[in-house]
Backbone as ProteinMPNN parsed JSONL, in Angstrom:
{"seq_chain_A": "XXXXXXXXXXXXXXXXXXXXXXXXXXXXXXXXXXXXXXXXXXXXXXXXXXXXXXXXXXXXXXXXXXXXXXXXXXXXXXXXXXXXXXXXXXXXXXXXXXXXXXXXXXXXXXXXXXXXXXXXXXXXXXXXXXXXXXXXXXXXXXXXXXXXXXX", "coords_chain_A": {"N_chain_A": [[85.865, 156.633, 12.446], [85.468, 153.354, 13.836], [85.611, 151.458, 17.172], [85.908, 147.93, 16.723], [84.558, 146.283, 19.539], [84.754, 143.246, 20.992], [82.324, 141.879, 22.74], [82.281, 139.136, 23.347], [84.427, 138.518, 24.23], [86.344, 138.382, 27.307], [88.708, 138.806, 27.796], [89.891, 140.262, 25.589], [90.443, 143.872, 24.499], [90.085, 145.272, 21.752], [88.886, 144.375, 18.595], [89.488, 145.328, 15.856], [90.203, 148.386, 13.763], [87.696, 149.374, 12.475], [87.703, 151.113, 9.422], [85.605, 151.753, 7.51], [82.208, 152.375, 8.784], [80.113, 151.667, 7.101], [80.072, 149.598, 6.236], [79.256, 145.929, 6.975], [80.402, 144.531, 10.402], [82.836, 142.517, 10.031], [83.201, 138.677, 10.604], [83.639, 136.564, 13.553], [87.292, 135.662, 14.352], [87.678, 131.707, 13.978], [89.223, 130.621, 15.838], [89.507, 132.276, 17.889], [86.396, 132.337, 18.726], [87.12, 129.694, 19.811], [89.344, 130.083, 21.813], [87.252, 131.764, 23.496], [85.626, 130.13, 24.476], [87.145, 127.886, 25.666], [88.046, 129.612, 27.875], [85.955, 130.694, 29.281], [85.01, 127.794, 30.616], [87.183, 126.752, 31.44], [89.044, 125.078, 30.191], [89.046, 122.801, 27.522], [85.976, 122.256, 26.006], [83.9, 119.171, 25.821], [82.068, 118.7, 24.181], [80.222, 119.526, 21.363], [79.153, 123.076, 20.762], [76.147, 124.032, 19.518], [73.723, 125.829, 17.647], [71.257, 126.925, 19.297], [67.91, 125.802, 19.719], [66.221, 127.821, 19.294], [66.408, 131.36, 19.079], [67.648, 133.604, 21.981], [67.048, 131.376, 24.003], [68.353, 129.445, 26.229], [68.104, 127.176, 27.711], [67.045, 123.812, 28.215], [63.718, 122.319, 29.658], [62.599, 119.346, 30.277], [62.063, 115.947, 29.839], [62.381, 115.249, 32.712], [63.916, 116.791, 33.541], [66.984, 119.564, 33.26], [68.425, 120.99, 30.694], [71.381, 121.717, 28.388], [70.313, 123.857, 25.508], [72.545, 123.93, 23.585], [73.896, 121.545, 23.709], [72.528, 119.585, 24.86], [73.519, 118.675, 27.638], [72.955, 117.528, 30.835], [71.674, 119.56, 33.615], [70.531, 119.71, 35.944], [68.212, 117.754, 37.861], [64.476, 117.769, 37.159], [62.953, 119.603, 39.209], [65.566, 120.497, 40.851], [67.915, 123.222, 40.793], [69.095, 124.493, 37.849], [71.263, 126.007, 38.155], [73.358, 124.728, 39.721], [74.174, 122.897, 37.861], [75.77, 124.301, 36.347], [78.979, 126.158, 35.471], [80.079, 128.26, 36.926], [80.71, 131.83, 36.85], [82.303, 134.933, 39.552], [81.952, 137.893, 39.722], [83.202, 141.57, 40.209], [81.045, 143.986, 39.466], [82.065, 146.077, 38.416], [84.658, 145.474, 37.578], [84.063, 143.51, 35.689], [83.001, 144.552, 33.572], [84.504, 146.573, 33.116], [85.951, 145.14, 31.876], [84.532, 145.325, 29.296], [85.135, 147.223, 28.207], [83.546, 149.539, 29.289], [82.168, 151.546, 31.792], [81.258, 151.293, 35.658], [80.598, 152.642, 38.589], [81.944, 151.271, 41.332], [80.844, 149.984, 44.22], [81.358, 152.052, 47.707], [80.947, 150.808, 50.043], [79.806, 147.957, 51.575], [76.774, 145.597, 50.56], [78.543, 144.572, 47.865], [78.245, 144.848, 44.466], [77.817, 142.214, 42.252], [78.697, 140.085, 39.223], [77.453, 137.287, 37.602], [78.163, 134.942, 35.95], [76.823, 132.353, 33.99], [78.005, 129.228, 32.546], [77.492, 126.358, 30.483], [78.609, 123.305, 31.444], [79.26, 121.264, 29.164], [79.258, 122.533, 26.753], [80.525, 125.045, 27.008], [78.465, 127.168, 25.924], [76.825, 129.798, 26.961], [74.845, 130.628, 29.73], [72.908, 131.855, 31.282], [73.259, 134.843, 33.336], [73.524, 136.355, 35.862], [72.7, 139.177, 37.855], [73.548, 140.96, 40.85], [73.706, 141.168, 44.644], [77.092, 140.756, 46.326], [76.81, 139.254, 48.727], [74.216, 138.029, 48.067], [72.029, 134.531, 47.64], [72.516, 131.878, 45.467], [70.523, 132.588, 42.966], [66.944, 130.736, 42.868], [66.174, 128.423, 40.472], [63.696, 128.679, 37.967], [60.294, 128.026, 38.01], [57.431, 126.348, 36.605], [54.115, 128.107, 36.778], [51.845, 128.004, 38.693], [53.397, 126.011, 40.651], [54.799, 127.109, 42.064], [55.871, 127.384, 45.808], [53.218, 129.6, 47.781], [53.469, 132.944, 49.031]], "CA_chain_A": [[86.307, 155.279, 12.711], [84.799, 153.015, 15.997], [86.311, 150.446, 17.454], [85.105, 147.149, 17.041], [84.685, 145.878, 20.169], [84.669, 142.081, 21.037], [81.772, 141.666, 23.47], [82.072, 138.226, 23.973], [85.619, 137.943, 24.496], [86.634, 138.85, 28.284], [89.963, 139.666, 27.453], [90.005, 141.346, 24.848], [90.062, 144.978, 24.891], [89.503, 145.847, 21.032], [89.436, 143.506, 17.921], [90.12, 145.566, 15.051], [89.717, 149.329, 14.2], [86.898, 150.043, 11.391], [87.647, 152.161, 9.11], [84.349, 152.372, 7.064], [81.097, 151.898, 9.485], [78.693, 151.155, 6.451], [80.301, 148.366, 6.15], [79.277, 145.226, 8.102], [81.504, 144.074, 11.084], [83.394, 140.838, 10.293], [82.376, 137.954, 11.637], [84.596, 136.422, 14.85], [87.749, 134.079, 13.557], [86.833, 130.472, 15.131], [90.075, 130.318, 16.915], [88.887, 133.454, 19.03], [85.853, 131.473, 19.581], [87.246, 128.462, 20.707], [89.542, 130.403, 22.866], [86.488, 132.353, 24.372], [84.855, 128.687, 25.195], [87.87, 127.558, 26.752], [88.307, 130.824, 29.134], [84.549, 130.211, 29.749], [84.828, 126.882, 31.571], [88.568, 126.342, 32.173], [89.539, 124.513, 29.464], [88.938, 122.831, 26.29], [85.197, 121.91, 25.568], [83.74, 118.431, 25.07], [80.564, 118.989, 23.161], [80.281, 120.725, 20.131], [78.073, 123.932, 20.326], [75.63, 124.373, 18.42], [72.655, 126.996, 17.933], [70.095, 126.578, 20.506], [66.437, 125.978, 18.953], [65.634, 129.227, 19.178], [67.553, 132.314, 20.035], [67.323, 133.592, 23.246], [66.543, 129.992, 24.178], [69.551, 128.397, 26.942], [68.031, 125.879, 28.388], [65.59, 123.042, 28.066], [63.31, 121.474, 30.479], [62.046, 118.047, 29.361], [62.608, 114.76, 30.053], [62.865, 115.431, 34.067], [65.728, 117.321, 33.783], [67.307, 121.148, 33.109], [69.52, 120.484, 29.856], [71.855, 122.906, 27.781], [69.88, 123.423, 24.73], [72.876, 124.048, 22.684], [74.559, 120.244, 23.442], [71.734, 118.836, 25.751], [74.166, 118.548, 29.118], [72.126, 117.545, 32.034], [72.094, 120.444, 34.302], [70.073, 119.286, 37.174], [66.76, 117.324, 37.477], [63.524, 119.115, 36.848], [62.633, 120.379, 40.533], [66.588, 120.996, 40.685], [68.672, 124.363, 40.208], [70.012, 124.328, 36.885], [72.525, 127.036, 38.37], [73.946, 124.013, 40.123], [74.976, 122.168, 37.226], [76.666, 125.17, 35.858], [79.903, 126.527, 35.641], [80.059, 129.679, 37.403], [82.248, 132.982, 37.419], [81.668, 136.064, 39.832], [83.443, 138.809, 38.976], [82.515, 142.431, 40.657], [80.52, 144.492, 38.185], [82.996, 147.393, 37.994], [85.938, 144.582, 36.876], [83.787, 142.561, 34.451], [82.252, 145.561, 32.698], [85.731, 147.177, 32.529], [86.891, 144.131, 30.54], [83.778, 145.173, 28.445], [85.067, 148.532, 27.764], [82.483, 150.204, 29.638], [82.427, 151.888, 33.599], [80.161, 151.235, 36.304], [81.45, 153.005, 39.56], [82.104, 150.559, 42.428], [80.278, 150.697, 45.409], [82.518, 151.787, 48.438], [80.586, 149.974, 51.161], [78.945, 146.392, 51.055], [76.945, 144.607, 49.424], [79.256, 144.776, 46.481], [77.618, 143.965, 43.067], [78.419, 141.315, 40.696], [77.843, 139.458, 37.877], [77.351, 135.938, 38.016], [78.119, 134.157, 34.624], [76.736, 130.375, 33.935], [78.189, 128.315, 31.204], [77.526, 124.759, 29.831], [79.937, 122.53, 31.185], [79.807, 120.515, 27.671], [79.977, 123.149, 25.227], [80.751, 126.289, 27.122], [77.621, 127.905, 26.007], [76.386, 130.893, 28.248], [72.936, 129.931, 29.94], [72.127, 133.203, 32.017], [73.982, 135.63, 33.422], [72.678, 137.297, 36.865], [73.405, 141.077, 38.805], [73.334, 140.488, 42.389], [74.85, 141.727, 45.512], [77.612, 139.408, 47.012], [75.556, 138.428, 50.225], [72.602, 137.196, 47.902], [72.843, 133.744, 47.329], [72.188, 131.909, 44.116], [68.841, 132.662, 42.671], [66.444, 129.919, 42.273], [65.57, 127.922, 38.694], [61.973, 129.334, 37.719], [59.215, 127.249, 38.339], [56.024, 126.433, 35.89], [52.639, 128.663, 37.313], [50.723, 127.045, 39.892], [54.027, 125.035, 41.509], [55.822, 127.631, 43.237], [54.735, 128.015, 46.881], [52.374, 130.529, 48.266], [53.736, 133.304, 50.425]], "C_chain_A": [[85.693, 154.815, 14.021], [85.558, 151.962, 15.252], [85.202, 149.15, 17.447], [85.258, 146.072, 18.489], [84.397, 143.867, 20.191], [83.773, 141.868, 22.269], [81.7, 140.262, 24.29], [83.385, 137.494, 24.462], [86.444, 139.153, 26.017], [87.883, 139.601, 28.476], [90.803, 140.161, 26.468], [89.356, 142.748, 24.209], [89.17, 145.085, 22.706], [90.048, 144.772, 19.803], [90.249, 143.889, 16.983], [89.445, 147.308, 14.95], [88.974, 149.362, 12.868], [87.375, 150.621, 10.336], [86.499, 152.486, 8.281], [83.085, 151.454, 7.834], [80.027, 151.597, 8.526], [79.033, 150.339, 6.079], [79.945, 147.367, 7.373], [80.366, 144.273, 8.804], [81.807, 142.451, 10.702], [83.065, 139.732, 11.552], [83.59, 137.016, 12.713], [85.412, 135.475, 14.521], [87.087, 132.763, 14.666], [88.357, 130.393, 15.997], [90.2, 131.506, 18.069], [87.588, 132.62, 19.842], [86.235, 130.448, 20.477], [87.882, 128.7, 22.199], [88.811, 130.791, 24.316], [85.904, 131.143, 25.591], [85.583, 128.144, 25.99], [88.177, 128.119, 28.255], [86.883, 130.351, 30.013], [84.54, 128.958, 31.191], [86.316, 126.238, 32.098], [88.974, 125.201, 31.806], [88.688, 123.658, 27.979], [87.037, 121.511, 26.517], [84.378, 120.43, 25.442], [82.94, 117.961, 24.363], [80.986, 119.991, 22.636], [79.201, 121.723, 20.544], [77.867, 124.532, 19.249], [74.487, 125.218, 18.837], [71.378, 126.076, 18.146], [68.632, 126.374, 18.945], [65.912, 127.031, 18.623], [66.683, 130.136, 19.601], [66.651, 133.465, 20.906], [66.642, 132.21, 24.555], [68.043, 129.497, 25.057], [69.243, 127.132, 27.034], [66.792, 125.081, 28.009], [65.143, 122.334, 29.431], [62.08, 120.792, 30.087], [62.374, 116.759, 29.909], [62.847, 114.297, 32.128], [63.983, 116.198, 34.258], [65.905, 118.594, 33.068], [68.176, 120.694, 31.969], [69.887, 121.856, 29.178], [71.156, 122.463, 26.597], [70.789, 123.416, 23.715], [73.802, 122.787, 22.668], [73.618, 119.053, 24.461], [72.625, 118.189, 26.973], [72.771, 118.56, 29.943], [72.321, 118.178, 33.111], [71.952, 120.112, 35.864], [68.728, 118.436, 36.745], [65.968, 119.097, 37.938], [62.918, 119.93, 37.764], [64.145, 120.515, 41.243], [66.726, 122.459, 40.302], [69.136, 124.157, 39.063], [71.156, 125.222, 37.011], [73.934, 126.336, 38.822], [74.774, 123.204, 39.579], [75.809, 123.105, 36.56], [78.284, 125.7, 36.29], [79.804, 127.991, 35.632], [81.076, 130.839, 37.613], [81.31, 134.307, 37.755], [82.481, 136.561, 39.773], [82.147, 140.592, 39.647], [82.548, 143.261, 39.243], [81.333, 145.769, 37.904], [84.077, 146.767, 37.3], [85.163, 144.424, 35.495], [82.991, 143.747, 33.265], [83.371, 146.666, 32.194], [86.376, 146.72, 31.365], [85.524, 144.215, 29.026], [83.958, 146.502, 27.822], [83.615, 149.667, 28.248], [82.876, 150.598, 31.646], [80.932, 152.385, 34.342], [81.671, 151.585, 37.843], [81.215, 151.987, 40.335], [81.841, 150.305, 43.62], [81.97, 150.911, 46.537], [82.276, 151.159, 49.837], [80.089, 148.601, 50.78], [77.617, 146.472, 50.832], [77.696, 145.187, 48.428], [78.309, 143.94, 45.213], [78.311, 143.398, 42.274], [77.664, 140.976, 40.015], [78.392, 138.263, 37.938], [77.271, 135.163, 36.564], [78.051, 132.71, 34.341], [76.724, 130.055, 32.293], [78.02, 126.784, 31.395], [78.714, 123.841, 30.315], [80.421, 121.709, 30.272], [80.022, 121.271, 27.067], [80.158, 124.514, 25.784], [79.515, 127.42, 26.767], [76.954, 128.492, 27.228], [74.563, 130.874, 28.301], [72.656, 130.94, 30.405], [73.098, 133.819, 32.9], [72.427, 136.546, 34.536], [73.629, 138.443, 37.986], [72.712, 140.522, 40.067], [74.283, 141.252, 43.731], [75.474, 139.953, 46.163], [76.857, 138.606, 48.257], [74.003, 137.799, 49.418], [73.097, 135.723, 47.513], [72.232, 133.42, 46.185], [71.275, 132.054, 43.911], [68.585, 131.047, 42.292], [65.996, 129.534, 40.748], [63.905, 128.645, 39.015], [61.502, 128.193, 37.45], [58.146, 127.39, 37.413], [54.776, 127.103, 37.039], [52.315, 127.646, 37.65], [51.944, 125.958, 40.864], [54.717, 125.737, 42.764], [55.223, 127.603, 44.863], [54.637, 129.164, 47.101], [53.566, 131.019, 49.604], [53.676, 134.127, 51.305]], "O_chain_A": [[85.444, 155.512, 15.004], [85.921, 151.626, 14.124], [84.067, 149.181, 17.923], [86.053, 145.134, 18.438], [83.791, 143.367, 19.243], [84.528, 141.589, 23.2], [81.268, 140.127, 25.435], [83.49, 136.355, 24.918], [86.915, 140.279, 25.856], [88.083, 140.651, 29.086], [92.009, 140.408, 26.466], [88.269, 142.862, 23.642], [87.962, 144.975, 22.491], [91.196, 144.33, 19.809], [91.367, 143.396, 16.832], [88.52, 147.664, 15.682], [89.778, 149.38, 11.936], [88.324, 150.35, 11.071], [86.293, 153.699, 8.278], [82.914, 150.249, 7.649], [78.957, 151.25, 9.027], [78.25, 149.909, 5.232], [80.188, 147.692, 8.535], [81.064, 143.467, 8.189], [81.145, 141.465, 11.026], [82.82, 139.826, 12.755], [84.668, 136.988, 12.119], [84.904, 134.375, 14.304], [86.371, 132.821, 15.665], [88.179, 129.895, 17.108], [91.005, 131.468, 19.0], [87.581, 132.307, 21.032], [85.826, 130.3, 21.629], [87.551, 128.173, 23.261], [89.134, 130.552, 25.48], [85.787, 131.152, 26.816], [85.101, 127.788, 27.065], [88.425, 127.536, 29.31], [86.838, 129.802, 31.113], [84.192, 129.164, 32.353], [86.453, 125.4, 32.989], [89.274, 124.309, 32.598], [87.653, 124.178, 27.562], [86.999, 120.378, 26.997], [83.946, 120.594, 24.301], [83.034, 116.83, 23.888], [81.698, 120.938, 22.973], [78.126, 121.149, 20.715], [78.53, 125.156, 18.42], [74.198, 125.398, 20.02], [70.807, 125.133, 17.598], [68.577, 126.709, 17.762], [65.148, 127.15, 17.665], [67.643, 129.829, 20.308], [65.555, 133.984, 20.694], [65.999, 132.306, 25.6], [68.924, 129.139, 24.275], [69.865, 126.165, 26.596], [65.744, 125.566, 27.584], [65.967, 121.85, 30.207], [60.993, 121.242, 29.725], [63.34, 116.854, 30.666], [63.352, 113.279, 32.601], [64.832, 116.111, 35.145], [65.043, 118.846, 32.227], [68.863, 119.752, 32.365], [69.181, 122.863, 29.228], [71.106, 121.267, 26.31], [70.303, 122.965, 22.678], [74.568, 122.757, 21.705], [74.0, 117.91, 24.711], [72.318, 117.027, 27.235], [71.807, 119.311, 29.793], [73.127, 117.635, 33.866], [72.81, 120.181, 36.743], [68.261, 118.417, 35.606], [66.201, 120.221, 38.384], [62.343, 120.94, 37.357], [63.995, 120.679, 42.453], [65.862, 122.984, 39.599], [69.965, 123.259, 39.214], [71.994, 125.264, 36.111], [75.075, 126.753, 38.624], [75.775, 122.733, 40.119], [76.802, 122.545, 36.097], [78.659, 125.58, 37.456], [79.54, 128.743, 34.693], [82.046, 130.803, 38.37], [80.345, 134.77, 37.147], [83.643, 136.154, 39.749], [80.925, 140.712, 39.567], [83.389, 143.319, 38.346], [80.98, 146.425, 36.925], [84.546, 147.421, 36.368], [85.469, 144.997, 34.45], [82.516, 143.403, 32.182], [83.252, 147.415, 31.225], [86.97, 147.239, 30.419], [85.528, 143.464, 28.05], [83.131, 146.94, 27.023], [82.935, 150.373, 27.502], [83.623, 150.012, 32.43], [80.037, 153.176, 34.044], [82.813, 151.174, 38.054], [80.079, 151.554, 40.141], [82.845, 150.413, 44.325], [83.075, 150.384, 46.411], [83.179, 150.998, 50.657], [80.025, 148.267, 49.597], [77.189, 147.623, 50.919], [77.469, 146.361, 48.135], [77.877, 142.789, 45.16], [79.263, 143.859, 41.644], [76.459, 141.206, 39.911], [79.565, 138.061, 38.25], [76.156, 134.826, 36.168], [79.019, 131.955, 34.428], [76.01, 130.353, 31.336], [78.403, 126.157, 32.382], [79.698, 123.674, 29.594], [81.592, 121.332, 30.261], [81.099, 121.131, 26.487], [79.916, 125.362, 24.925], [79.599, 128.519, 27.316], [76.612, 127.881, 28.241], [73.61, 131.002, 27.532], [71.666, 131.285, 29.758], [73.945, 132.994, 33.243], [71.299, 136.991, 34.324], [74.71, 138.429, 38.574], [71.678, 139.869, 40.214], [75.391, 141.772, 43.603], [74.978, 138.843, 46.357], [76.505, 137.434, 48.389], [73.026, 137.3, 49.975], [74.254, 135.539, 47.135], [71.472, 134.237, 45.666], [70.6, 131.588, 44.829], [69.373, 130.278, 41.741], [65.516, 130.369, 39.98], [63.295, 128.957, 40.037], [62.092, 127.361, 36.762], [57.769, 128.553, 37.272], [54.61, 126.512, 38.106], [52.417, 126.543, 37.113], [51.473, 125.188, 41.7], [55.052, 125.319, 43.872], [54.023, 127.835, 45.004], [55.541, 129.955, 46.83], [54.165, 130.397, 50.481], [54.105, 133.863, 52.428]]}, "name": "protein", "num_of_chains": 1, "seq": "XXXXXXXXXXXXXXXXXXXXXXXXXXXXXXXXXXXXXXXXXXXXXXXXXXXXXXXXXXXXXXXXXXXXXXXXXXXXXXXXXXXXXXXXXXXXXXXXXXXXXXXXXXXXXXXXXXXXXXXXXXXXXXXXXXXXXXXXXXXXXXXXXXXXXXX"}
């Protein structure tokens, strides 16, 4: 028997328990989703998400501007952070990986590591997700070749 875990749901430990693995895992009810989307940005949604253009695909940049590709939210303009328009949760990587059923020991001096989770403020969709120590500050948006400066 394995457990099926719920990876995308922060607080919850285990969904259901298996009992035959050659079978494929059920697929997530939608009122788990919606919950997840709500936890996500701290409350209820007001764009629908939908599947990005591509997968592995968050974001678009087009039009002058950083957009969610899965409800087109305007994140930032296009020499903007799109980290800025996001909704952000840090959470130290020994917590948020606990709530994932998994263990990462804790440092016991500083920098402490986290994990830095950015969602959509229209549809809750998760744009990127960055490991960092607390003293770094936000990473910059990535830049098209040939703009960044020289250094």
């Amino acid at each position: 028997m394995r457990p099926l875990a719920d990876p995308a749901a922060p607080t919850t430990r285990f969904a259901a328990v298996d009992p035959d693995p050659t079978v494929p895992l059920p697929v997530r009810p939608a009122a788990l989703r919606e919950q997840i989307r709500r936890d996500r940005i701290g409350g209820t949604p007001a764009k629908e998400l939908k599947a990005p253009p591509s997968i592995g695909i968050a974001l678009n940049r087009s039009g002058g501007t950083w957009s969610c590709a899965s409800c087109d939210e305007v994140l930032a303009e296009n020499d903007g952070n799109w980290r800025d328009g996001a909704i952000v949760t840090e959470t130290p990587i020994a917590e948020r990986y606990a709530t994932l059923e998994m263990i990462v020991r804790d440092r016991q001096e500083g920098p402490r590591v986290t994990v830095r989770e950015h969602f959509c403020p229209g549809c809750a969709a998760s744009l990127g997700v960055d490991v960092a120590t607390d003293e770094l500050e936000r990473l910059p948006a990535a830049q098209p070749l040939g703009v960044a400066a020289a250094v």
